[in-house]
C-alpha positions in Angstrom: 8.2 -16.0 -28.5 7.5 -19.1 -27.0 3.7 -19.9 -27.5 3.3 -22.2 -24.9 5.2 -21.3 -22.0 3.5 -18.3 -19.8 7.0 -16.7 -18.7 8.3 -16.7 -22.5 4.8 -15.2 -24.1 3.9 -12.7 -21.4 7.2 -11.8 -20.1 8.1 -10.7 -24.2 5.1 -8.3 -23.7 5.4 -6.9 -20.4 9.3 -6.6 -20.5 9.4 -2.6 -20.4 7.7 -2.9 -16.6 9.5 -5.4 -14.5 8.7 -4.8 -10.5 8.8 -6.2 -7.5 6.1 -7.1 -5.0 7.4 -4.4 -3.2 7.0 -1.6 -5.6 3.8 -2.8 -6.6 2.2 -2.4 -3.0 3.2 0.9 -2.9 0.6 2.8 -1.4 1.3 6.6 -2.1 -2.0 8.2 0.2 -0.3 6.2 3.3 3.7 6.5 1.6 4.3 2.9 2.4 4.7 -0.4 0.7 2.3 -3.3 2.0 4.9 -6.0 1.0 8.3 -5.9 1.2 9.2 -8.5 -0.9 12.3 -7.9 -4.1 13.5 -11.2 -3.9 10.7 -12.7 -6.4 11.4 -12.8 -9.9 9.3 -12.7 -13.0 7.0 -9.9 -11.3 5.7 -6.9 -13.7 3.5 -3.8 -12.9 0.6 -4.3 -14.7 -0.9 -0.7 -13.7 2.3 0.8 -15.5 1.2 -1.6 -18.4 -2.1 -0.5 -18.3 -1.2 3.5 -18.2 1.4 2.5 -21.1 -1.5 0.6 -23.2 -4.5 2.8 -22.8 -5.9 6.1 -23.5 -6.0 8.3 -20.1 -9.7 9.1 -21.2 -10.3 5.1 -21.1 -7.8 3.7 -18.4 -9.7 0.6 -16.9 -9.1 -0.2 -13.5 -6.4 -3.1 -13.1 -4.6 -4.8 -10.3 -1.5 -3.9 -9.6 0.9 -6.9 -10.6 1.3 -9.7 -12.3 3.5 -12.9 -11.1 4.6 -15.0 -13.9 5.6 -18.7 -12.4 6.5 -21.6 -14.5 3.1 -22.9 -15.4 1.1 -20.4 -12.9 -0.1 -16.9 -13.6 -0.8 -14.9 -10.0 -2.7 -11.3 -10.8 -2.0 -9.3 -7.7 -4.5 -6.6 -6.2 -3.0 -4.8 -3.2 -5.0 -3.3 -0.6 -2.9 -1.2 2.6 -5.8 -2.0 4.9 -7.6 -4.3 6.7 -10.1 -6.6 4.7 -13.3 -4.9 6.2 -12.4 -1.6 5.3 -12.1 -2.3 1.6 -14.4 -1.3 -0.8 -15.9 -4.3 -2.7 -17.1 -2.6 -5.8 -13.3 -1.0 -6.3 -11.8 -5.3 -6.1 -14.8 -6.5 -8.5 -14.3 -3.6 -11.0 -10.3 -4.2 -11.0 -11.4 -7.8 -11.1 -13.6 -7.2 -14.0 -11.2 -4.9 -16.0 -8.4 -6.7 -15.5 -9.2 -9.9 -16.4 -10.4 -8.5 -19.8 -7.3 -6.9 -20.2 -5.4 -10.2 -19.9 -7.7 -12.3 -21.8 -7.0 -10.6 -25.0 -3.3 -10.5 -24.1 -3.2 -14.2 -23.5 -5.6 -14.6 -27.0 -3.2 -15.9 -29.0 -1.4 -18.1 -26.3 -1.8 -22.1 -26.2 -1.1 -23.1 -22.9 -0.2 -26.3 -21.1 -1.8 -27.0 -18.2 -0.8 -23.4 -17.0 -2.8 -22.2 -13.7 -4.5 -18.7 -13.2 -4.5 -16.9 -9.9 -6.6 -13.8 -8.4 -5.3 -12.7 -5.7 -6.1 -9.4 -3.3 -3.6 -9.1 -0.5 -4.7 -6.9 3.0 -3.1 -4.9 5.1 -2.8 -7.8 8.7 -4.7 -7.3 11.3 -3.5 -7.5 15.0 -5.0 -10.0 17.4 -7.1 -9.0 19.6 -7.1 -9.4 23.2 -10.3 -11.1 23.8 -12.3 -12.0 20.9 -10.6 -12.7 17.3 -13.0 -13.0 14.3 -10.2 -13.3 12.5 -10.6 -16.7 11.4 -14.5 -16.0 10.7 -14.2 -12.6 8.7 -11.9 -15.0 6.6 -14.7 -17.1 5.0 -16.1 -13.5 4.3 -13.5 -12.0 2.9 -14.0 -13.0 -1.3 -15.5 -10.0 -2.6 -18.0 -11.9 -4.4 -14.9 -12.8 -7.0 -15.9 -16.5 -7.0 -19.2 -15.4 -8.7 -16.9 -13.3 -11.0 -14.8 -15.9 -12.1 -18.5 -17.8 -13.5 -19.2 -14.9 -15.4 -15.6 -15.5 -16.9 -16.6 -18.9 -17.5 -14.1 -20.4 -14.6 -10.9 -18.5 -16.1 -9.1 -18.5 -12.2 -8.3 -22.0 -11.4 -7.7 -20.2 -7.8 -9.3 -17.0 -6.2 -6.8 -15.8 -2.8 -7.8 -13.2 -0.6 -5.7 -13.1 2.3 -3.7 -11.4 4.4 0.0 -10.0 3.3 1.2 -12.3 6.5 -0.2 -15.3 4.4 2.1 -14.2 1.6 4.8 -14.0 3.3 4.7 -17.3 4.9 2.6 -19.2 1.6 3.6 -18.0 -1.4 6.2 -19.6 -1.9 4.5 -23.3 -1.5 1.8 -22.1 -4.2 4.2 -23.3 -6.3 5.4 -19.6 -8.2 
């Protein structure tokens, strides 16, 4: 196990649940997948890890999958509806929870200049006709996670909440 790149030491650990975006979004109240994406490699379900790892009586909440990129780390939290209808305490707790979870499986890791992501992907929103506050329920959107990430002492580099369109168009460029 490679101790300094990401792929190598967290891949070794979460072989037993390689996914796909699109498994991962899978929203079983609704029956659908938010994402359709099975092209990107290097993606794991970390709620299967989670379920795996922990005691039923103890689960902690988690986000639901984790993209391993060549020096960047993207924790993925889908949500199969639009950004105000999400419940902020459910993001911070899988924010909280999760985060723990990965800082004692990265404790033993010495990286090099490897990047961490949050991200929570939405369900898109259609434009309106007349009015779109679109663009200003954006700046909104964060869930308070930047605060979060101080009581973590800074361990995102980057906190993402946008839209699954934004994915699909972006993710790419932020350089998996």
């Amino acid at each position: 196990m490679n101790k300094h790149s990401i792929r190598d030491y967290l891949g070794c650990e979460l072989s037993t649940h390689v996914s796909t975006f699109k498994e991962t979004s899978y929203d079983d109240v609704n029956g659908e997948h938010l994402c359709q994406d099975e092209s990107t490699c290097h993606v794991y379900n970390f709620d299967a890890y989670v379920r795996k790892t922990y005691d039923d009586s103890v689960l902690p909440a988690s986000p639901d999958a984790i993209h391993l990129g060549v020096k960047h780390i993207y924790f993925v939290e889908f949500k199969n509806r639009p950004a105000r209808l999400i419940n902020k305490e459910n993001v911070q707790k899988k924010f909280r929870k999760g985060t723990g979870i990965l800082q004692s499986l990265l404790s033993e890791f010495t990286p090099r200049d490897c990047k961490y992501n949050f991200c929570v992907v939405f369900k898109s929103q259609s434009k309106p006709r007349f009015f779109d506050s679109r663009y200003i329920e954006r700046g909104v959107v964060r869930f308070e996670l930047d605060a979060l990430n101080g009581e973590f002492n800074r361990f995102y580099d980057h906190i993402i909440t946008e839209d699954v369109s934004f994915f699909v168009e972006r993710f790419k460029e932020l350089r998996c």
